[in-house]
N, CA, C and O of each residue as an XYZ file, in Angstrom:
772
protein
N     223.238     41.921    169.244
C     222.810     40.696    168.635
C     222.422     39.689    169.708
O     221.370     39.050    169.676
N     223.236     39.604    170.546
C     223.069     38.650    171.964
C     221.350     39.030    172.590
O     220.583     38.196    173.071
N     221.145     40.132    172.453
C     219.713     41.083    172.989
C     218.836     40.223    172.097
O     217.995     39.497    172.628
N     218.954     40.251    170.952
C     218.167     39.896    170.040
C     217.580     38.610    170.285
O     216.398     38.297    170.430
N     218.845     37.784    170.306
C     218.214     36.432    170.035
C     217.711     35.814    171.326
O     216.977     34.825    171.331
N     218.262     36.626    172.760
C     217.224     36.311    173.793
C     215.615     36.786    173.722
O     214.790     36.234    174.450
N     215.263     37.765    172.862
C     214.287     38.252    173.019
C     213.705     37.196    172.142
O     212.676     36.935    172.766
N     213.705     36.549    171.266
C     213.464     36.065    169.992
C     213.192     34.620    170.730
O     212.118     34.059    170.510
N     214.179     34.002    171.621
C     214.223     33.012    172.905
C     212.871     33.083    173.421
O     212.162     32.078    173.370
N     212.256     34.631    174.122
C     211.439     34.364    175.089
C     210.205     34.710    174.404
O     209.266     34.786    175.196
N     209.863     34.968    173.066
C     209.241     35.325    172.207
C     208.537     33.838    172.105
O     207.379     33.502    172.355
N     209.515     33.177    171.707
C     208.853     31.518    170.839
C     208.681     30.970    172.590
O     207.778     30.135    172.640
N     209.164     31.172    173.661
C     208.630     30.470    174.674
C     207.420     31.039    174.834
O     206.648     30.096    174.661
N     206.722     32.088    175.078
C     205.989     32.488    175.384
C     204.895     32.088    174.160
O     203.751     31.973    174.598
N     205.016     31.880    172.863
C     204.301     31.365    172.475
C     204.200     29.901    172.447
O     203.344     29.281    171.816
N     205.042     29.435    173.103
C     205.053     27.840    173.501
C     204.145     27.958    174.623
O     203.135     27.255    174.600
N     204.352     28.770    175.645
C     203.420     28.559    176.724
C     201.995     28.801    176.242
O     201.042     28.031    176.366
N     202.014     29.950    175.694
C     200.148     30.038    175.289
C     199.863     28.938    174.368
O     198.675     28.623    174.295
N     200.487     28.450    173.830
C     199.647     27.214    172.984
C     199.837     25.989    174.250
O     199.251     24.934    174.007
N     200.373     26.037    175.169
C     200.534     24.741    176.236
C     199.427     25.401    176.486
O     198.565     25.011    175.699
N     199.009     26.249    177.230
C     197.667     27.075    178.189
C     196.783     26.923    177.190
O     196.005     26.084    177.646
N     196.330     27.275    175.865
C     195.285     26.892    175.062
C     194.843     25.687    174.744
O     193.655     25.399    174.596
N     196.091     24.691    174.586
C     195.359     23.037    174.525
C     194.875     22.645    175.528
O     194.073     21.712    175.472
N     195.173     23.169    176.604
C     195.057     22.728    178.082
C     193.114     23.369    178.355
O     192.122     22.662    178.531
N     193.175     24.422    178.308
C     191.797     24.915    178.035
C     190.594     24.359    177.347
O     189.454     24.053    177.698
N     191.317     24.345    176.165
C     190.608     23.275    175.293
C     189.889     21.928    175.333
O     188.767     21.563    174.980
N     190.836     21.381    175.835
C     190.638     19.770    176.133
C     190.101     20.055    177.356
O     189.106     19.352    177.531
N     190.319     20.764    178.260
C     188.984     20.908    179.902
C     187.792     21.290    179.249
O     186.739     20.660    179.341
N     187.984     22.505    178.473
C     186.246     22.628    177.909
C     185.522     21.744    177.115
O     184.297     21.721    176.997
N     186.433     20.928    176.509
C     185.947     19.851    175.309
C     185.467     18.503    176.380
O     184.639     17.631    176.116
N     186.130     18.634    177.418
C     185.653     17.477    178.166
C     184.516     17.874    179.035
O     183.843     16.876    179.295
N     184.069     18.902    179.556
C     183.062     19.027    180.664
C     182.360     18.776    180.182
O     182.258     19.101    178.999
N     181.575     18.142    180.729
C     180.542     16.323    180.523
C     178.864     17.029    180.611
O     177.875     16.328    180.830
N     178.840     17.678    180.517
C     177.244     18.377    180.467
C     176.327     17.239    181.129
O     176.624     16.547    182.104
N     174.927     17.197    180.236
C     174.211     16.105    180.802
C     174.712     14.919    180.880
O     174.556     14.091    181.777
N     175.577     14.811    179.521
C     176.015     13.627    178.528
C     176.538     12.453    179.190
O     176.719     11.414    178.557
N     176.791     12.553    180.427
C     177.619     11.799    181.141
C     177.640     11.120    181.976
O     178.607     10.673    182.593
N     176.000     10.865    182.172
C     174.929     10.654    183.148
C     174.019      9.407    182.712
O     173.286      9.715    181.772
N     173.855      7.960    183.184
C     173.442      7.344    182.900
C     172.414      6.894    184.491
O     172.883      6.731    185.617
N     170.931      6.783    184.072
C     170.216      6.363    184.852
C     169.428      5.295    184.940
O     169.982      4.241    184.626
N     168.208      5.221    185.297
C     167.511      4.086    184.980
C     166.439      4.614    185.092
O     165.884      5.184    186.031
N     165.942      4.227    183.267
C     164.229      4.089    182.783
C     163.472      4.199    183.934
O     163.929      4.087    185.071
N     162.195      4.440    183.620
C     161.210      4.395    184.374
C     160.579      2.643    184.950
O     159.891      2.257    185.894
N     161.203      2.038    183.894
C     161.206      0.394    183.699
C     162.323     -0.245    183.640
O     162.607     -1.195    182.911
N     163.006      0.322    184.476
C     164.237     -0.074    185.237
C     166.106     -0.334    184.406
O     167.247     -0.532    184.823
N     165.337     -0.148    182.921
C     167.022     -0.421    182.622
C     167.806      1.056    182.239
O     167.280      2.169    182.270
N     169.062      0.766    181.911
C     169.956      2.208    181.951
C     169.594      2.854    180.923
O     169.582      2.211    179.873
N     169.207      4.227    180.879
C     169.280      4.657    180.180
C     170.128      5.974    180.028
O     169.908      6.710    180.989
N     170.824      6.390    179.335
C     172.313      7.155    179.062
C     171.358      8.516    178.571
O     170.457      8.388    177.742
N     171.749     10.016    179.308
C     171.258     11.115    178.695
C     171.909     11.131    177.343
O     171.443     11.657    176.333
N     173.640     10.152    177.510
C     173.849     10.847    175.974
C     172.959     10.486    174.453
O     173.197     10.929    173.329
N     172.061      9.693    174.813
C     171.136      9.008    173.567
C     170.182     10.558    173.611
O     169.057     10.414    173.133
N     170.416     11.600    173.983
C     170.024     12.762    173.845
C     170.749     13.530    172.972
O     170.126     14.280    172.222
N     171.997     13.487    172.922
C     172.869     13.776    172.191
C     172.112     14.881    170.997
O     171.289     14.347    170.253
N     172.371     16.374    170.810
C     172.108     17.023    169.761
C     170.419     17.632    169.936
O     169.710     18.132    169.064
N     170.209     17.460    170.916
C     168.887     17.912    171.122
C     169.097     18.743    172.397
O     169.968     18.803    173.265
N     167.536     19.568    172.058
C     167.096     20.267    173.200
C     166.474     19.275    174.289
O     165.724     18.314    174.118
N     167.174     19.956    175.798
C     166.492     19.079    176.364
C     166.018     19.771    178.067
O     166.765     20.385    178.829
N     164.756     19.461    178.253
C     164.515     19.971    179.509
C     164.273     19.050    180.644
O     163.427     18.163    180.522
N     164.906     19.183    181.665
C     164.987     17.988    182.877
C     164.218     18.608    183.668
O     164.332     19.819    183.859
N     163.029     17.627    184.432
C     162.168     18.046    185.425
C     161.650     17.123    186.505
O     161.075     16.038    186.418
N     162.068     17.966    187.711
C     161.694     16.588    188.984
C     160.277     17.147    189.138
O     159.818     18.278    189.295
N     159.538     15.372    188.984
C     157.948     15.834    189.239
C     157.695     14.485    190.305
O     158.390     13.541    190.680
N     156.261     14.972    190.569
C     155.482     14.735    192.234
C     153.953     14.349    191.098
O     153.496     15.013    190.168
N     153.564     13.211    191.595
C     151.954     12.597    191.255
C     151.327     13.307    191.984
O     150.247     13.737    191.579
N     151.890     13.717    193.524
C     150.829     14.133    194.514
C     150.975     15.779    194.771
O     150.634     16.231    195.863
N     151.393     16.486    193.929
C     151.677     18.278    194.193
C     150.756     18.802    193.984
O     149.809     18.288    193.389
N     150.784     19.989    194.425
C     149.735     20.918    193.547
C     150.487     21.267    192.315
O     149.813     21.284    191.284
N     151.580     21.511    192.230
C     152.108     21.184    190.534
C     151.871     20.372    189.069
O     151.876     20.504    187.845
N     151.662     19.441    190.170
C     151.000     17.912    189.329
C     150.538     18.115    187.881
O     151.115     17.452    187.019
N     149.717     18.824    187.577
C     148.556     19.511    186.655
C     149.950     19.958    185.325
O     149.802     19.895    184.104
N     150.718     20.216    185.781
C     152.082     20.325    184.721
C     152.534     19.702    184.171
O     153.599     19.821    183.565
N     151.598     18.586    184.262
C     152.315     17.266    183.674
C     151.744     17.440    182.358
O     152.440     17.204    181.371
N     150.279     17.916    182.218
C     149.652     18.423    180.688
C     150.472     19.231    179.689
O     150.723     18.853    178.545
N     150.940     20.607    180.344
C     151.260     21.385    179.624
C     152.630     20.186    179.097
O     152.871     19.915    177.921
N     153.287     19.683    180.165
C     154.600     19.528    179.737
C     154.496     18.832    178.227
O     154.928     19.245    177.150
N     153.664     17.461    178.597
C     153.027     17.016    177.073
C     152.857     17.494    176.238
O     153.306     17.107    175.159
N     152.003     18.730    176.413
C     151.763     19.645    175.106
C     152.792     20.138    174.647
O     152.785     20.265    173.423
N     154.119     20.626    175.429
C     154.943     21.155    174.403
C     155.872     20.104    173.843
O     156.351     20.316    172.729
N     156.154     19.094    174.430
C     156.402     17.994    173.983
C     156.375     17.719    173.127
O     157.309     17.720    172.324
N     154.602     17.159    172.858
C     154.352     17.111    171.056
C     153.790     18.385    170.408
O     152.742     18.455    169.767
N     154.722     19.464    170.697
C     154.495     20.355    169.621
C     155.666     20.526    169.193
O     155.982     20.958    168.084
N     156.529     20.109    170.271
C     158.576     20.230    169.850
C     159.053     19.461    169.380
O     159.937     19.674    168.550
N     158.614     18.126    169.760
C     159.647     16.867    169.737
C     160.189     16.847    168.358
O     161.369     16.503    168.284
N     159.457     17.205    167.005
C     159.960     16.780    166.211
C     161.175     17.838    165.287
O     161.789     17.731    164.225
N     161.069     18.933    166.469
C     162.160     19.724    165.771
C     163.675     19.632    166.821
O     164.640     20.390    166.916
N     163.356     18.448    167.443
C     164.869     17.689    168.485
C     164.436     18.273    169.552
O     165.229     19.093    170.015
N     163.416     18.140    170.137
C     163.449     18.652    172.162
C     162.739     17.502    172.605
O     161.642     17.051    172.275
N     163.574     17.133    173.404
C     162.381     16.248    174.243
C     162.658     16.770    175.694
O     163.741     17.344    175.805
N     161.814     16.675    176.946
C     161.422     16.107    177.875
C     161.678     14.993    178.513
O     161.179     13.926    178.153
N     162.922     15.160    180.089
C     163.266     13.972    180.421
C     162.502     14.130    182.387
O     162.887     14.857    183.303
N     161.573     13.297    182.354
C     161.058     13.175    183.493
C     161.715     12.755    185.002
O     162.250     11.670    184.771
N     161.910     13.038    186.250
C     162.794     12.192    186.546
C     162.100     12.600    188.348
O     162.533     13.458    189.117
N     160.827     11.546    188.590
C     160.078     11.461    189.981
C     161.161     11.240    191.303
O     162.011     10.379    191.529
N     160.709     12.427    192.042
C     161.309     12.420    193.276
C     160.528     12.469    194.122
O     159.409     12.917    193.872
N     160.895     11.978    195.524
C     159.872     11.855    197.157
C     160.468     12.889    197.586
O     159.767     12.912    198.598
N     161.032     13.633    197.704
C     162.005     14.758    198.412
C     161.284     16.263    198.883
O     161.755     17.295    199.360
N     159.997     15.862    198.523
C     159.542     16.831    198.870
C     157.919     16.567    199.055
O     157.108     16.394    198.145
N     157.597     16.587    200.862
C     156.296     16.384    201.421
C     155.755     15.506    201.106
O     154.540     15.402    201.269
N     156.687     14.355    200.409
C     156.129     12.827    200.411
C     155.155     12.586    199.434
O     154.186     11.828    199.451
N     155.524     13.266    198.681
C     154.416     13.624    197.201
C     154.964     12.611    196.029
O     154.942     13.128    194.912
N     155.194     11.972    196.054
C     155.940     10.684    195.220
C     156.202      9.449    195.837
O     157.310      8.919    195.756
N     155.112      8.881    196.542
C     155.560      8.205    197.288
C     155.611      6.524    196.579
O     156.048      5.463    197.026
N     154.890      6.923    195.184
C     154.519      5.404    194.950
C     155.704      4.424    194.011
O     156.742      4.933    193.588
N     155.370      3.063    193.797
C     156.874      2.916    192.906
C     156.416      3.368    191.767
O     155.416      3.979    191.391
N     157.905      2.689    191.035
C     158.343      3.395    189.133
C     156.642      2.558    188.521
O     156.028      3.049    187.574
N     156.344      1.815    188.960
C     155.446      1.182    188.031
C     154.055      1.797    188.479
O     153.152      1.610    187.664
N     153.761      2.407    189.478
C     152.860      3.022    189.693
C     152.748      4.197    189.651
O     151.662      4.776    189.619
N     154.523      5.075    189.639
C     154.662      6.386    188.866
C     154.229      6.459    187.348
O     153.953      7.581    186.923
N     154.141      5.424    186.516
C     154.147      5.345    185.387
C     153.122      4.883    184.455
O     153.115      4.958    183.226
N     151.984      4.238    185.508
C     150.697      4.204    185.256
C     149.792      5.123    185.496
O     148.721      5.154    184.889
N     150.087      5.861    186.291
C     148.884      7.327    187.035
C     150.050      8.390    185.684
O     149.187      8.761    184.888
N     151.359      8.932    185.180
C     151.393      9.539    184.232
C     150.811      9.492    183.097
O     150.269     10.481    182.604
N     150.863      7.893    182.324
C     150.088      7.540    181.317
C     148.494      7.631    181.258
O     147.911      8.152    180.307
N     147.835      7.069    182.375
C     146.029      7.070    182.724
C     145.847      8.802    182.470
O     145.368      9.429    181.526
N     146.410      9.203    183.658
C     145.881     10.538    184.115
C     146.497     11.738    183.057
O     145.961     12.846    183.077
N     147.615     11.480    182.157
C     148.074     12.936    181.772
C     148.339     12.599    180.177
O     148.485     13.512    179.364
N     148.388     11.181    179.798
C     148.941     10.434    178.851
C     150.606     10.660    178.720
O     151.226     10.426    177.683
N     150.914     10.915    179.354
C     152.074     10.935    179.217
C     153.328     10.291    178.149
O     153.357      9.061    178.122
N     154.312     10.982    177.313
C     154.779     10.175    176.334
C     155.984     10.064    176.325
O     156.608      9.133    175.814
N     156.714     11.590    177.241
C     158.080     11.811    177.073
C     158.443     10.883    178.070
O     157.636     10.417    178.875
N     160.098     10.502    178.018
C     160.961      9.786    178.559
C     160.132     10.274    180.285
O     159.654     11.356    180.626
N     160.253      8.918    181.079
C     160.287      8.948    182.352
C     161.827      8.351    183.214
O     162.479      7.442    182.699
N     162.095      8.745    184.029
C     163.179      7.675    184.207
C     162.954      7.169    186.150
O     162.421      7.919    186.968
N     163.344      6.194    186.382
C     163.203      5.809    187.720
C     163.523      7.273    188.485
O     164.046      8.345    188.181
N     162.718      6.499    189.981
C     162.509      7.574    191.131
C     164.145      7.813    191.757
O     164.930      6.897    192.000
N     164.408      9.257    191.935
C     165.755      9.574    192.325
C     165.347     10.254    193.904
O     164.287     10.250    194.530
N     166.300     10.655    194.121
C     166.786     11.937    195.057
C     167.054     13.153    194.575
O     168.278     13.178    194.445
N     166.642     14.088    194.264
C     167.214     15.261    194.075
C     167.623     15.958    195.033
O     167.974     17.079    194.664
N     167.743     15.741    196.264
C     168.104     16.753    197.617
C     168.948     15.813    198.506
O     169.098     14.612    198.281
N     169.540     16.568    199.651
C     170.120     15.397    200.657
C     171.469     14.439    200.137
O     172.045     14.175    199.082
N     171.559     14.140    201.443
C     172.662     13.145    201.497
C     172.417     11.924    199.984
O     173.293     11.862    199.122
N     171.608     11.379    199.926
C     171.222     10.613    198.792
C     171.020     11.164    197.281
O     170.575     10.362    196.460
N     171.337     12.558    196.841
C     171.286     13.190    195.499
C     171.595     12.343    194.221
O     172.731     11.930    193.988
N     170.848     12.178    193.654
C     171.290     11.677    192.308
C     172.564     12.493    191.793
O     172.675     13.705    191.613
N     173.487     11.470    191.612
C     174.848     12.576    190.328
C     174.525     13.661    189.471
O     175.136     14.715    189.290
N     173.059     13.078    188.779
C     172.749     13.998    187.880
C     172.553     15.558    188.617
O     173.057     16.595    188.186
N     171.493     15.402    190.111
C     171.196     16.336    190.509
C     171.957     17.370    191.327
O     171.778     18.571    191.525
N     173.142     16.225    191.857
C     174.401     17.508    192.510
C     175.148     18.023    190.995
O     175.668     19.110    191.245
N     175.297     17.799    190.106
C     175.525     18.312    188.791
C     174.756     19.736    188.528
O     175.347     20.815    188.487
N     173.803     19.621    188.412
C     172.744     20.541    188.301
C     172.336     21.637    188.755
O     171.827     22.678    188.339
N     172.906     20.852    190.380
C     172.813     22.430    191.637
C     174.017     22.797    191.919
O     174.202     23.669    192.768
N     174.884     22.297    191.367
C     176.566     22.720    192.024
C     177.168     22.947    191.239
O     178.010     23.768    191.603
N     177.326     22.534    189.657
C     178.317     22.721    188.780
C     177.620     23.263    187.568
O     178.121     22.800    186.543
N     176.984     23.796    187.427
C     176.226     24.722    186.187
C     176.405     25.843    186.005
O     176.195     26.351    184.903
N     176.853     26.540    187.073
C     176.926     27.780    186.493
C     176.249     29.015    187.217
O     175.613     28.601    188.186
N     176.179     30.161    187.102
C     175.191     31.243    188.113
C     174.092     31.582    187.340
O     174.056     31.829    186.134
N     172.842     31.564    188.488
C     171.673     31.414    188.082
C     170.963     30.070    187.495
O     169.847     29.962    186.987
N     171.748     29.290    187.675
C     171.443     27.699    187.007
C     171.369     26.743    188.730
O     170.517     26.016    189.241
N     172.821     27.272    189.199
C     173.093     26.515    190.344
C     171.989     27.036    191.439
O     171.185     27.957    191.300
N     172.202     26.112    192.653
C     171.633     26.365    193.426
C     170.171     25.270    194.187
O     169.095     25.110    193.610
N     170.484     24.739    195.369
C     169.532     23.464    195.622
C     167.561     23.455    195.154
O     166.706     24.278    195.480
N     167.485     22.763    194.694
C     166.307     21.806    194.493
C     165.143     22.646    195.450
O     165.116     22.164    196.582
N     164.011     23.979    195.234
C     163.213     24.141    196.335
C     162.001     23.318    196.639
O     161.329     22.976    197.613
N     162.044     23.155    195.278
C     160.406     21.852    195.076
C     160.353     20.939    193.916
O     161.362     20.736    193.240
N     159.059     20.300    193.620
C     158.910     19.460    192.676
C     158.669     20.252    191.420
O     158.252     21.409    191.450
N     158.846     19.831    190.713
C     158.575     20.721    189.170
C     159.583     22.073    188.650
O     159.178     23.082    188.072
N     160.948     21.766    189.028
C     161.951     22.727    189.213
C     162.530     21.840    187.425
O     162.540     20.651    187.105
N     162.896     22.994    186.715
C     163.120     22.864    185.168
C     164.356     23.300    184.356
O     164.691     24.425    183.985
N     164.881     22.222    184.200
C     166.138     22.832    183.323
C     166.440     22.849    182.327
O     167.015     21.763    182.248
N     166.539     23.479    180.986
C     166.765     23.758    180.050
C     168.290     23.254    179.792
O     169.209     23.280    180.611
N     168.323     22.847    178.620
C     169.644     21.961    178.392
C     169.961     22.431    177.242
O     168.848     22.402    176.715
N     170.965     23.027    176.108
C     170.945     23.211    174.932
C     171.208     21.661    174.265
O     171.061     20.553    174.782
N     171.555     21.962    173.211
C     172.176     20.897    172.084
C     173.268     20.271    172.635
O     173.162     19.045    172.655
N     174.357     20.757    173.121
C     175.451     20.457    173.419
C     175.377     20.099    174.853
O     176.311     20.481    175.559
N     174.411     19.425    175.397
C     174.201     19.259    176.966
C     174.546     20.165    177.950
O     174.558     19.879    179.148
N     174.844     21.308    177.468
C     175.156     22.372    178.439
C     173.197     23.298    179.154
O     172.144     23.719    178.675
N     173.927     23.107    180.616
C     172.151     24.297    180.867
C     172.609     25.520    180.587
O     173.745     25.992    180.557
N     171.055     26.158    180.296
C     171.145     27.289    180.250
C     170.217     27.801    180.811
O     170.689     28.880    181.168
N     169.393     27.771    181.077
C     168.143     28.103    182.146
C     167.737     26.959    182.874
O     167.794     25.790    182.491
N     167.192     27.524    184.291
C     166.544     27.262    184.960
C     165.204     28.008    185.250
O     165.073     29.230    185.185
N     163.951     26.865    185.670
C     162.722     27.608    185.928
C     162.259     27.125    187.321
O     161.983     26.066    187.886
N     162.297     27.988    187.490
C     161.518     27.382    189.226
C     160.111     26.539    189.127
O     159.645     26.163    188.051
N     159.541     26.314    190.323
C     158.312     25.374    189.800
C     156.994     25.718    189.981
O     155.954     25.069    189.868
N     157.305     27.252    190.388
C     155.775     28.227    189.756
C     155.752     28.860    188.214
O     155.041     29.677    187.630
N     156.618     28.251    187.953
C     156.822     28.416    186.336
C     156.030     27.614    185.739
O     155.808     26.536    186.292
N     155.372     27.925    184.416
C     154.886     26.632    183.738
C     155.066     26.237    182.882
O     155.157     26.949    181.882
N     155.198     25.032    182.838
C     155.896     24.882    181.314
C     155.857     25.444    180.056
O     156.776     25.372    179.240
N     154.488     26.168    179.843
C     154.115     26.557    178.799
C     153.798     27.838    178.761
O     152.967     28.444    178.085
N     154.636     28.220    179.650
C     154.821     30.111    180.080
C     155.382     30.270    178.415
O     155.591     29.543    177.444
N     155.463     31.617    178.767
C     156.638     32.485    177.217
C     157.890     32.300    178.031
O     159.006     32.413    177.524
N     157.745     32.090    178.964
C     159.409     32.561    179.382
C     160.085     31.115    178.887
O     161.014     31.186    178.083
N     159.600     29.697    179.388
C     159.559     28.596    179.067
C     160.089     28.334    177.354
O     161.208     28.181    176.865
N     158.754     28.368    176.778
C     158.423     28.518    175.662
C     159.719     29.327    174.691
O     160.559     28.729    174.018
N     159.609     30.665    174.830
C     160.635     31.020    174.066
C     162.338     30.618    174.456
O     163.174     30.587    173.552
N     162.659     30.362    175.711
C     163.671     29.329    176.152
C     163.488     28.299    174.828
O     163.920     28.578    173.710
N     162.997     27.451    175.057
C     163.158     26.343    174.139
C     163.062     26.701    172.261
O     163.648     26.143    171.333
N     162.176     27.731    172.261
C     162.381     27.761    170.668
C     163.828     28.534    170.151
O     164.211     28.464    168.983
N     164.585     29.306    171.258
C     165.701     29.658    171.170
C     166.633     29.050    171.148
O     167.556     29.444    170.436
N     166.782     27.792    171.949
C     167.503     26.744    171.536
C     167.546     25.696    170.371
O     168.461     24.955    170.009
N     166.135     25.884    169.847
C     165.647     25.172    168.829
C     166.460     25.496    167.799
O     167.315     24.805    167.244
N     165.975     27.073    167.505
C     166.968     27.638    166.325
C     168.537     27.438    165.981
O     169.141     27.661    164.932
N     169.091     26.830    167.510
C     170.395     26.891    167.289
C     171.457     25.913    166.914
O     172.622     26.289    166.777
């Protein structure tokens, strides 16, 4: 009987511990902060919070006025307004970090998008994506995402796929185009979900 009720002892501890180890799990996964957690500044200078993204698809992309990429700024539009209204948007976010191809300010990033590409989706002020100076968002992005997600910034027009729940799930390099299938069905896969 003494056997018993120790076993019966380490029985209910042990299920004390796995429910301590499961809330504990829980509440870390319920908290990792995806995009959501990330507040920047507009292209016109005031804060704007990824979480007003909240529940949507979303793809983050560092772009260059002066790349040979540049020209991506069309497609990106196009899928833009062919998605937006089933929850995806497009969050723009101009960097110099690469061959000095961004060199101009937010207000002149934001007149050559609109003139030259019409541009509609969210822009947000000029960051760092590389280096000592990285935007939060962007050491997020290359360091804490995950494999095949992680990994530094090689150029301008580098693309991340975001689900609903601000979590990434793909990355596209920036010989990718936006309006590849690989792209493309990325996003309508998230769409569905």
């Amino acid at each position: 009987m003494r056997r018993s009720y120790l076993q019966r002892l380490g029985t209910v501890r042990g299920y004390l511990l796995f429910g301590a180890l499961f809330t504990m799990a829980t509440t870390l996964f319920a908290a990792a902060p995806g995009i959501y957690s990330f507040t920047l500044n507009s292209i016109d200078g005031k804060p704007a919070p990824l979480a007003d993204y909240k529940g949507k698809v979303v793809l983050v992309v560092n772009v260059a006025s002066q790349c040979g990429y540049t020209p991506q700024y069309s497609a990106l539009e196009a899928i833009y307004e062919k998605y937006k209204d089933q929850g995806f948007v497009i969050l723009g976010f101009p960097a110099n970090n690469f061959g000095a191809q961004e060199p101009g300010t937010n207000e002149e990033i934001k007149t050559f998008c609109t003139r030259k590409y019409s541009v509609t989706f969210p822009m947000y002020s000029k960051i760092s994506v590389k280096g000592a100076d990285q935007a939060p968002l962007y050491a997020y992005l290359t360091k804490e995402t995950g494999p095949g997600i992680t990994g530094e910034i090689k150029w301008n027009f580098t693309k991340f796929l975001v689900d609903r729940n601000g979590k990434v799930v793909q990355r596209f390099e920036p010989a990718v185009k936006p309006d590849s299938k690989e792209v493309v069905s990325g996003i309508e896969q998230q769409l569905k979900q």
